[in-house]
N, C-alpha and C positions, 0 to 999 in steps of 0.2 A: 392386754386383758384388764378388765377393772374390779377392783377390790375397793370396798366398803371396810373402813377404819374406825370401828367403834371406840370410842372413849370411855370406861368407866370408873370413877374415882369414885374415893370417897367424900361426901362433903365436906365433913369434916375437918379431915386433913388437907381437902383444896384452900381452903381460908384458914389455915393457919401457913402452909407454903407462900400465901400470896402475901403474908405480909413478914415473910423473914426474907433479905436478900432481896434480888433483883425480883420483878414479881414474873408471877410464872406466863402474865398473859403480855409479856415481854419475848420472853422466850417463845412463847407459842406466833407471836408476829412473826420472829426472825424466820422459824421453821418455814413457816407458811411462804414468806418469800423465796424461802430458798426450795420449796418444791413444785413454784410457781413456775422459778427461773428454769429450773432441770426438767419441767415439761410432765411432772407427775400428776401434779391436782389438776383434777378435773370439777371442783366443788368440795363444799363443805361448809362446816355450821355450830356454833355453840347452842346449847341447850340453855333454857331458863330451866332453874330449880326445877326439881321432883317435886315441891310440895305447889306448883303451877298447873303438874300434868293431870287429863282428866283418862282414865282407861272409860272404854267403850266394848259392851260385849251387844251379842243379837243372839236369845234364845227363844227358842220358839215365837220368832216372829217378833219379840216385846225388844224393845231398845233397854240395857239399865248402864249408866255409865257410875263410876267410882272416882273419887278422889283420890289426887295421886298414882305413881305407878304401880303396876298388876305386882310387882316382886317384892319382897321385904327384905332386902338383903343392906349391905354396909356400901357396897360399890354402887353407883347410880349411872346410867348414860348422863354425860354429859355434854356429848358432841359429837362430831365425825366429819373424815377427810372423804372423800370421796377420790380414788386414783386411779390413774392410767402404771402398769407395771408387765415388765418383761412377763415376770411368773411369778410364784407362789414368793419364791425368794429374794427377787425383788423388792417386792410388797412390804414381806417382812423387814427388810432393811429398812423402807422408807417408813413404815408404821415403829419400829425399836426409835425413831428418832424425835417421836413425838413425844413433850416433855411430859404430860401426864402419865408416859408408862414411867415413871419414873419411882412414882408415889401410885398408881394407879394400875390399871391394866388395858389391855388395846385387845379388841378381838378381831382378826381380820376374814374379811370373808370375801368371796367371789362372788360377781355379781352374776344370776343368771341370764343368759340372753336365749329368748325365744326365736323358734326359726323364723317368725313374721318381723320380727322389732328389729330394726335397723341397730347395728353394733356402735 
């Protein structure tokens, strides 16, 4: 089954982790090969900064897009695995080892597959 491994940290604290100790986008290599190796990623991707993104609405017809993201919150996406996993718990093992939940939080979700779309 495949799950969708949202990333959301704070930015804050991503830039000050990156620059105590080994840096985090170190660790986030190692992971990556190691879930390469054992056959889980199937993709994935960092984000450039929130203050890059443009939200997009369509109301009655009119396009208006916003600066930055739709949410105001402290945690921001800032990436995501893309996986191949037995189950739900699975997933969860393989997303608990992503170092952003460390400082961070991970939402994992199922991806849905339509009866037409090839799995």
């Amino acid at each position: 089954m495949k799950y969708l491994c949202l990333i959301y940290q704070n930015e804050e604290t991503s830039a000050r982790n990156g620059q105590q100790g080994v840096p985090m986008s170190q660790e986030y290599f190692a992971f990556t090969q190691d879930i390469q190796k054992s056959g889980h990623m199937l993709g994935g991707n960092a984000l450039q900064p929130p203050n890059t993104a443009t939200t997009v609405r369509v109301r009655n017809g009119k396009v208006s897009t916003t600066d930055g993201p739709f949410a105001e919150t402290k945690e921001q996406l800032g990436g995501y695995y893309l996986i191949e996993a037995a189950d739900l718990n699975d997933a969860i093992q393989v997303s608990a080892r992503i170092p952003g939940a460390k400082t961070g939080s991970i939402e994992v979700r199922p991806i849905m597959v339509f009866s037409n779309q090839p799995s």
